[in-house]
C-alpha positions as CSV (number, residue, x, y, z in Angstrom):
1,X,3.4,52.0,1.3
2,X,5.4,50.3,-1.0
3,X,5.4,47.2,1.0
4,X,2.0,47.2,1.1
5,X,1.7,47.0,-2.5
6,X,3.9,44.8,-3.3
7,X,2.3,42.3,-0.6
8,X,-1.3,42.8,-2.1
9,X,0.4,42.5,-5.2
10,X,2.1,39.3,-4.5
11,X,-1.1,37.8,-2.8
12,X,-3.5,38.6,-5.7
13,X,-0.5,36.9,-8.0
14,X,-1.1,34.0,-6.2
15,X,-4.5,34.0,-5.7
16,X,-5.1,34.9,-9.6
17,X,-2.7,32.5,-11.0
18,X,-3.0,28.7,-9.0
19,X,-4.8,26.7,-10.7
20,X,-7.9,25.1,-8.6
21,X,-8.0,21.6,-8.4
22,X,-10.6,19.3,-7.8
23,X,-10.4,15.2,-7.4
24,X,-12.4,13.4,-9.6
25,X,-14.1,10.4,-8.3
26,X,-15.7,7.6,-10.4
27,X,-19.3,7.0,-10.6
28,X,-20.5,3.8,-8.8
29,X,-18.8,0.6,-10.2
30,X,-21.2,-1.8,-12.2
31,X,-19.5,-5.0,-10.0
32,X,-20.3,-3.5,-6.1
33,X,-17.7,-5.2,-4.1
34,X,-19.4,-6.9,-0.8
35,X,-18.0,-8.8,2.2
36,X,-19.5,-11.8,3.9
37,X,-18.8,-12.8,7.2
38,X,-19.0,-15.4,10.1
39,X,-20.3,-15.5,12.6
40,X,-22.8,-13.6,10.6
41,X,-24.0,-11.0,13.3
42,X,-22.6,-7.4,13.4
43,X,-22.8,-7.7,16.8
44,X,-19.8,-10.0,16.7
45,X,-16.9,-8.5,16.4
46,X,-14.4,-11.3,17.1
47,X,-15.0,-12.9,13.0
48,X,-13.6,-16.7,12.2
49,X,-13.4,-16.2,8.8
50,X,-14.3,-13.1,6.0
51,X,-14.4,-13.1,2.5
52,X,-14.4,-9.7,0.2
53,X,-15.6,-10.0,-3.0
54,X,-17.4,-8.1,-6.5
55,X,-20.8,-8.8,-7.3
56,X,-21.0,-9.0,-11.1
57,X,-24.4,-9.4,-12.7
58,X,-26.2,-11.5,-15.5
59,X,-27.3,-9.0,-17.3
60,X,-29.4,-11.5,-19.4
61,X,-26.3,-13.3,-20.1
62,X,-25.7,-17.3,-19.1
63,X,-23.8,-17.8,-15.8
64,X,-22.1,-20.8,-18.3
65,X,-20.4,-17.9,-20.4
66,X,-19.3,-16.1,-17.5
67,X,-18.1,-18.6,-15.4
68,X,-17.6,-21.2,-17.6
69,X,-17.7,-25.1,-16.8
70,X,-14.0,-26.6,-16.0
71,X,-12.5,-23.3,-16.2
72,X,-10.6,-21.4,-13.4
73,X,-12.9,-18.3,-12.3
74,X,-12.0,-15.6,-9.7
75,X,-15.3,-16.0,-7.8
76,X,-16.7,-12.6,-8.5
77,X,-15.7,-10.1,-10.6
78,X,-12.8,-7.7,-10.9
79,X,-10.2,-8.7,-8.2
80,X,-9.8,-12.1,-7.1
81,X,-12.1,-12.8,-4.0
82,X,-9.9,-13.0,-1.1
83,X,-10.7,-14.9,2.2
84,X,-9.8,-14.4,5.7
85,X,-9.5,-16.9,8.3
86,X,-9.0,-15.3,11.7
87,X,-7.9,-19.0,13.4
88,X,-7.4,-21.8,11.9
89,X,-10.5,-23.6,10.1
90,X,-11.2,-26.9,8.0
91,X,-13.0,-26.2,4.8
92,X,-14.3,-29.5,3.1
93,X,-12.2,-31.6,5.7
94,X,-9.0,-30.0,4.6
95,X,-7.2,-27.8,7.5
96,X,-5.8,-24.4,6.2
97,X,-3.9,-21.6,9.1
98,X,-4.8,-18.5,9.4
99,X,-4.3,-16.1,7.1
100,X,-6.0,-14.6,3.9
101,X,-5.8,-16.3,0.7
102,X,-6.8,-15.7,-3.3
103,X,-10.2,-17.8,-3.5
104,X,-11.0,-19.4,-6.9
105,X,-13.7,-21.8,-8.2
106,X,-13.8,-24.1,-10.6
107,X,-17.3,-24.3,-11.6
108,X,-18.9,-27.9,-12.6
109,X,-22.4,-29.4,-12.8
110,X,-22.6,-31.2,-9.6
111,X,-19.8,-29.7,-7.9
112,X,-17.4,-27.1,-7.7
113,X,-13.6,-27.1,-7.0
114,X,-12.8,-24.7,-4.5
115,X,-9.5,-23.2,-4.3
116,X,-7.5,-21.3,-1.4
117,X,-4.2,-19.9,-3.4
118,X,-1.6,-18.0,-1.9
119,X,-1.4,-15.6,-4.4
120,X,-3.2,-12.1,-3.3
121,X,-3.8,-8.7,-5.1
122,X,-4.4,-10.2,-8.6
123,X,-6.9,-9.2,-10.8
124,X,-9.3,-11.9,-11.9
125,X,-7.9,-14.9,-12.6
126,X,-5.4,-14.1,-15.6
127,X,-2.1,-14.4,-13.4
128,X,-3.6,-17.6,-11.5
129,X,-0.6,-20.5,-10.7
130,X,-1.5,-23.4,-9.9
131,X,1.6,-23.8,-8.4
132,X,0.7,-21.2,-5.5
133,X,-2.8,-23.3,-4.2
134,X,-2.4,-24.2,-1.0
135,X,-5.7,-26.4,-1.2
136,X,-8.5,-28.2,-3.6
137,X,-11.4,-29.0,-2.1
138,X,-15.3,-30.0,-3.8
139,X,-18.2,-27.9,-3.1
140,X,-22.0,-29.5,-3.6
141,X,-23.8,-28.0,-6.4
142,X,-27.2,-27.1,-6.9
143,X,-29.9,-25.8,-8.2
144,X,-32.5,-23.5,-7.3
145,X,-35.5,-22.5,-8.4
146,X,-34.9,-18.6,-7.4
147,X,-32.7,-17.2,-9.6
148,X,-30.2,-14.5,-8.4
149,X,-29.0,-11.6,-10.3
150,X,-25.8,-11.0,-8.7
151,X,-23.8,-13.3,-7.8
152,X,-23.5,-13.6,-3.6
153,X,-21.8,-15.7,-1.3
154,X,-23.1,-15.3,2.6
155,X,-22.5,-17.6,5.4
156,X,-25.2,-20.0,7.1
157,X,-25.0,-20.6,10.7
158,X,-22.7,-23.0,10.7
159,X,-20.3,-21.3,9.4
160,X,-20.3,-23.0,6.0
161,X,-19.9,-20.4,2.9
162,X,-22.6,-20.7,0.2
163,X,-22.4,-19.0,-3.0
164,X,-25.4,-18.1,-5.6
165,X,-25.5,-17.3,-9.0
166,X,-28.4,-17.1,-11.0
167,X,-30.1,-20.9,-10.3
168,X,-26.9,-22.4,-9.5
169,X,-26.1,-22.6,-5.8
170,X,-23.0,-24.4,-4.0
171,X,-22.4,-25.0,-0.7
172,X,-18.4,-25.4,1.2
173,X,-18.5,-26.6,4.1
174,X,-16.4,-24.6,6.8
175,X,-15.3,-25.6,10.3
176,X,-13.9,-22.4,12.6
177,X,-14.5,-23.9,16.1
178,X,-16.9,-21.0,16.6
């Protein structure tokens, strides 16, 4: 009988004195990450190249104060973009291996200097060396007369990457042998 107290007494100790605990999760970040892909089709599983990225938005601010002119910018916000070749690919006549690189833009009026950096897991572009790019190449700029909110990249069929940001739009070309 004593036993049997000292048991319920022990189990309602423990019951009585852990503390319950709960994990907290965030609420929905205001910069969505997103991932573009090519070939673009879910259906296709075997990918040449993907690219993970946040989606920040104007929020009737100037896409020149956010990513200014002649300045290095993370392509997206938050982390660095990163891109994934699965084989090896030519992006604006430059050959890169595979592998998954930091991808940074410098933004300009007619075009825009893409970068492939070796670098990964940084967060925007504060820690960016130069030293670590493994290639430059130029991206056509343009405008458009639709004006996107958040800024998207997406793939055409060709495999070439295209990025939008309010009216701006560029385009990198992309070779996969897909």
């Amino acid at each position: 009988m004593k036993r049997a107290f000292l048991l319920t007494f022990f189990a309602l100790t423990l019951v009585f004195s852990t503390e319950a605990v709960a994990q907290k999760f965030g609420g929905l970040d205001k910069s969505p990450a997103d991932i573009a892909s090519f070939p673009t089709s879910y259906r296709v599983s075997d990918k040449a190249v993907r690219v993970i990225y946040s989606r920040p938005q104007l929020k009737n601010r100037s896409l020149s104060e956010l990513a200014p002119e002649g300045k290095v910018w993370r392509t997206g916000a938050n982390e660095a973009a990163e891109i994934t070749f699965y084989k090896d690919a030519t992006i604006g006549g430059e050959a890169v291996a595979a592998g998954t690189y930091s991808l940074f833009t410098i933004p300009g009026e007619e075009e825009w200097t893409i970068i492939l950096n070796k670098n990964l897991n940084q967060w925007g572009a504060y820690s960016y060396d130069a030293n670590a790019d493994v290639i430059r190449v130029k991206g056509k700029a343009s405008t458009d007369s639709e004006s996107l909110e958040a800024f998207s990249m997406a793939f055409d069929d060709k495999g070439s990457l295209h990025m939008g940001w309010g009216t701006a739009r560029v385009e990198v070309p992309i070779a996969t042998g897909m």
